[in-house]
TIMAR-390751 format. One record per residue (C-alpha): residue in three letters; x, y, z. Coordinates in pm, whole numbers, padded with zeros to 5 digits, always signed. Layout:
% TIMAR-390751
ALAXYZ ...
//
This chain:
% TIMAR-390751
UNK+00000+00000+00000 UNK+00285+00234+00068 UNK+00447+00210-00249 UNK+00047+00251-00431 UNK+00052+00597-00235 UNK+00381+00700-00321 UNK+00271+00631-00682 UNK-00014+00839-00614 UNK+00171+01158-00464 UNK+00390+01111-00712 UNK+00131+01159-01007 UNK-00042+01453-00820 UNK+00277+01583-00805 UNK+00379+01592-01130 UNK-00013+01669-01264 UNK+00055+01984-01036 UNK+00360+02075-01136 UNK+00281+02056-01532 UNK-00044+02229-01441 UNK+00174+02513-01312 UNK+00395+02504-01542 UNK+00150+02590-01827 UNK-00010+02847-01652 UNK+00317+03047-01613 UNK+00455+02944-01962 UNK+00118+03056-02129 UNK+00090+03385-01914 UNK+00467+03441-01928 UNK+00445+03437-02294 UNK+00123+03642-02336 UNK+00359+03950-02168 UNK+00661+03862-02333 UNK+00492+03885-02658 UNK+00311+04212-02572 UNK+00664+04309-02448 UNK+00801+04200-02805 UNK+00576+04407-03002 UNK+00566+04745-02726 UNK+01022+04690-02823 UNK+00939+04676-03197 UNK+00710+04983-03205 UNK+01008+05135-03015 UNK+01276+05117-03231 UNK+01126+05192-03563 UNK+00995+05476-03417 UNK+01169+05812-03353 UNK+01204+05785-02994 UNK+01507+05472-03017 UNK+01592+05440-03366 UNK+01792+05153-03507 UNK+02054+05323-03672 UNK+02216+05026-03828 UNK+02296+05079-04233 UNK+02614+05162-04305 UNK+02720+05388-04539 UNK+03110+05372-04648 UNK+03087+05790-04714 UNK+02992+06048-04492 UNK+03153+06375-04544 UNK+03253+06604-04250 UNK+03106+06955-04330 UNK+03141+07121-03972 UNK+03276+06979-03654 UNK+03200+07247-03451 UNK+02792+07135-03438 UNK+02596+07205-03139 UNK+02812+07133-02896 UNK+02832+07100-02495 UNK+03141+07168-02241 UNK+03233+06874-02043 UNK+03378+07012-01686 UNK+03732+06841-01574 UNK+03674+06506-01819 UNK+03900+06283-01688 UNK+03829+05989-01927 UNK+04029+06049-02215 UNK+04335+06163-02064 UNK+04432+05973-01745 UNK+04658+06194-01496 UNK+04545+06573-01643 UNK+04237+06739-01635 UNK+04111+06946-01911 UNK+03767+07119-01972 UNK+03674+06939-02338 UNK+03445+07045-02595 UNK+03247+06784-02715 UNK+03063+06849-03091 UNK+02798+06670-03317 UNK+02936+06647-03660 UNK+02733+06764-03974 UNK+02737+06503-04240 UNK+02647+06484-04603 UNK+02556+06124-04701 UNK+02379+05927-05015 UNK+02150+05647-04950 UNK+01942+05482-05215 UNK+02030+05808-05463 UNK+01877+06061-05226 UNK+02128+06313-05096 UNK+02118+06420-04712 UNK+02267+06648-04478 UNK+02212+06552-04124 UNK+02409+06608-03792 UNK+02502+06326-03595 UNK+02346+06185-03247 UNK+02650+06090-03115 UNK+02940+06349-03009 UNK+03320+06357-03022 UNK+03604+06574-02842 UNK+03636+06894-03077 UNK+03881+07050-02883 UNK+03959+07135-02537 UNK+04041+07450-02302 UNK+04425+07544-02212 UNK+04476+07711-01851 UNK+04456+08034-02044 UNK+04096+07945-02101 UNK+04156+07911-02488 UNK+04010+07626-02681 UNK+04208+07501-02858 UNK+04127+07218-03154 UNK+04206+06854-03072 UNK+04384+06793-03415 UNK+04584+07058-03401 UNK+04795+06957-03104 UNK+04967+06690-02958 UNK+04781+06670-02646 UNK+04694+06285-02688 UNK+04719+06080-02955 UNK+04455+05874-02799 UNK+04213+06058-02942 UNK+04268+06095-03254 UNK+04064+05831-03376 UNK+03779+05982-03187 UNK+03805+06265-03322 UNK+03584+06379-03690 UNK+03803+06658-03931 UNK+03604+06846-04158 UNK+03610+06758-04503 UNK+03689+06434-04411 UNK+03510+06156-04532 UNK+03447+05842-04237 UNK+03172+05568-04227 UNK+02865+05607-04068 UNK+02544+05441-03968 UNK+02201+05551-04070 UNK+01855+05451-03992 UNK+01672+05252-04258 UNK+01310+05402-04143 UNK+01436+05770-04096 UNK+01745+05810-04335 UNK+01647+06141-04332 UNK+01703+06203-03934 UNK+01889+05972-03770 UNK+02292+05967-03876 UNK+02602+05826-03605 UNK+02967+05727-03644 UNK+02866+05457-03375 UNK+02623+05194-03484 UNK+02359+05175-03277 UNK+02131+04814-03253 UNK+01943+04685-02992 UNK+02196+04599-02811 UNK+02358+04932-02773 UNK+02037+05042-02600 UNK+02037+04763-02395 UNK+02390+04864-02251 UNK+02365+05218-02234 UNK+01925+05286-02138 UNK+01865+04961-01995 UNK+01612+05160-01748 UNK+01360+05288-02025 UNK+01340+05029-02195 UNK+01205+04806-01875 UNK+00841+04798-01885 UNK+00558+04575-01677 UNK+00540+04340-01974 UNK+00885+04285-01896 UNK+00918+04248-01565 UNK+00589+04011-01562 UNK+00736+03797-01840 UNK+01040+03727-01683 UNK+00864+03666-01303 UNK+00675+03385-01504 UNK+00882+03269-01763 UNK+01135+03242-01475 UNK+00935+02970-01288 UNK+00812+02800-01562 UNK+01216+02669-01646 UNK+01256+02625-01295 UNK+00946+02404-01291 UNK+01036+02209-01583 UNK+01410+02167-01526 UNK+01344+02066-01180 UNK+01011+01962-01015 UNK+00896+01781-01342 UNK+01181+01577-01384 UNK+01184+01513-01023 UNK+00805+01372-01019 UNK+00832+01176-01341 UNK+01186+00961-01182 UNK+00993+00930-00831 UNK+00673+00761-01021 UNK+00918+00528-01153 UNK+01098+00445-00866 UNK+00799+00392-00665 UNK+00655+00214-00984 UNK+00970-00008-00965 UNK+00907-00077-00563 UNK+00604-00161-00625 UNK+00610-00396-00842 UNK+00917-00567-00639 UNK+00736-00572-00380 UNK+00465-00747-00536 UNK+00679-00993-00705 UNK+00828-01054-00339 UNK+00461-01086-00180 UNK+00370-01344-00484 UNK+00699-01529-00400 UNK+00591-01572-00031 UNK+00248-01698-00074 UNK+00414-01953-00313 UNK+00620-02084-00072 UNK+00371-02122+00209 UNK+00158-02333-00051 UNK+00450-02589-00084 UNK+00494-02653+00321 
//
């Protein structure tokens, strides 16, 4: 009889934990795919753009572009501090025979400020020679990335996919969808991974102990008959 229980527990057991399992794999993927389609809106929209096509030319017409001072950057030039002026670049670019001139989302050090308080132009000096390949000359021609939905707005040096969002505005792009996904999709591979393989080997093992046990209960009533 005990091994009949432990068959029995065993089967609830597993019932329950495939029950389970559905509803958090069904649920979980309900959100996730709301999630999915909330993430594709997103970036072919002009909020995050995937600016992903590359284009070989894009000609530097001003690096001097809207810029912004950046106070004592320490980043690019380890043991001095320097007040840097970081620019957006204005490009000229072809894609798919249309002409464009754009400025870029991303910035570069343009030049930075002496203790005289001059600026003075990062490619004109020796000051690192770290940056020079940071650094965007006018007239130049470098390769860029564009966005395939916008190629009319959205221009960078840097590429920028999904994952570059991911790494550098992880917080906006976590939503409830997410977060709900992931609290069920989470259990659901703990469920199956663990407590349904579990259940399944303990129905066989008390399957097997059963039936042993059976074959040893046959065995004694056998022997009983022959005395």
């Amino acid at each position: 009889m005990a091994s009949k229980t432990g068959i029995y527990v065993s089967c609830v057991s597993l019932l329950l934990a495939l029950v389970l399992n559905t509803i958090f794999l069904a649920v979980g993927i309900y959100f996730a795919k709301h999630y999915y389609d909330s993430m594709y809106d997103l970036f072919h929209s002009t909020s995050k753009p995937l600016v992903t096509q590359e284009i070989k030319e894009c000609l530097v017409e001003n690096n001097a572009m809207d810029c912004e001072i950046m106070l004592n950057d320490k980043t690019t030039l380890p043991g001095s501090t320097y007040n840097f002026r970081y620019c957006h670049a204005k490009v000229q670019y072809t894609y798919q025979n249309t002409r464009y001139s754009n400025v870029t989302l991303d910035h570069f050090p343009q030049a930075y400020q002496e203790g005289n308080g001059q600026w003075v132009e990062i490619y004109q000096n020796t000051l690192n020679s770290t940056l020079y390949s940071k650094i965007r000359l006018t007239n130049y021609i470098y390769p860029c990335f564009i966005s395939e939905t916008f190629p009319d707005r959205f221009v960078a040096f840097e590429k920028r996919d999904i994952i570059y969002y991911y790494l550098n505005d992880v917080n906006s792009l976590i939503d409830g969808f997410s977060v709900a996904a992931i609290a069920l999709l989470v259990p659901s591979v703990f469920l199956c991974l663990t407590w349904v393989p579990i259940s399944f080997c303990c129905i066989i093992f008390q399957f097997n102990k059963y039936r042993k046990n059976k074959r040893s209960s046959g065995s004694s009533f056998a022997r009983d008959d022959g005395l």
